[in-house]
C-alpha positions, -999 to +999 in steps of 0.1 A: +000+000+000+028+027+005+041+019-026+005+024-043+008+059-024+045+071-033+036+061-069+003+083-068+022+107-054+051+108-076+023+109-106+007+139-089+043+153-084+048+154-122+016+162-130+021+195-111+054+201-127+044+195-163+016+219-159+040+247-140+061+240-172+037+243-196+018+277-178+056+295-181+066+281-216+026+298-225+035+328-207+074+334-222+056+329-256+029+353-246+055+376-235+077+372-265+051+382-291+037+414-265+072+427-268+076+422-304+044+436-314+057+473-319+083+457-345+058+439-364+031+469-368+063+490-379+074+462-404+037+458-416+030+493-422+063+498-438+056+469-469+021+484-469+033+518-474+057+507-503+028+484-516+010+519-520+034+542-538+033+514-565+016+526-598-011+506-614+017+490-643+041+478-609+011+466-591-003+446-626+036+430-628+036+412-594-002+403-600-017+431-581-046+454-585-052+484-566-079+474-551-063+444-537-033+466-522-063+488-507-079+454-493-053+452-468-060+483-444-086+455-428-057+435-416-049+435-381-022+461-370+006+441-369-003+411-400+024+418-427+005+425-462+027+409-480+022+379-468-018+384-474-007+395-511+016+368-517-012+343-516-034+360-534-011+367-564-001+326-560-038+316-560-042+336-593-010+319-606-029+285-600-059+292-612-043+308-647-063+344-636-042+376-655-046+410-652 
């Protein structure tokens, strides 16, 4: 019998610890992307800026339309555009769409 309870315990023991490791590993990676947030809304806002000052011929020669570039105010803050675009001009690439 007190080896049925030093082995519930033990299991109880790691139980405990695994959750206390997984809690701080959450919270370091919470953490982590808080402090890299002002980064990434800088980096997003500067592609979308030069995604803007494109004319309507630069836009056409990477697959984009205007409207498409304009599409991507509704992204969250710090979501880089060109990742959104890049799909987009891919998914026209499969589906043989030109502009």
């Amino acid at each position: 019998m007190t080896a049925q309870v030093s082995a519930c315990n033990n299991s109880v023991t790691l139980s405990i610890t695994l959750t206390k490791t997984v809690v701080l590993v959450k919270a370091a990676a919470l953490a982590k992307r808080v402090l890299l947030w002002p980064g990434r809304v800088i980096t997003a806002r500067h592609h979308a800026a030069i995604l803007h000052r494109l004319d309507e011929r630069e836009l056409r020669d990477i697959g984009l339309t205007r409207q498409v570039v304009l599409s991507t105010t509704a992204l969250d803050m710090d979501q880089d555009p060109s990742k959104h675009l890049s799909r987009i001009v891919e998914e026209r690439r499969i589906h043989g769409i030109r502009l």
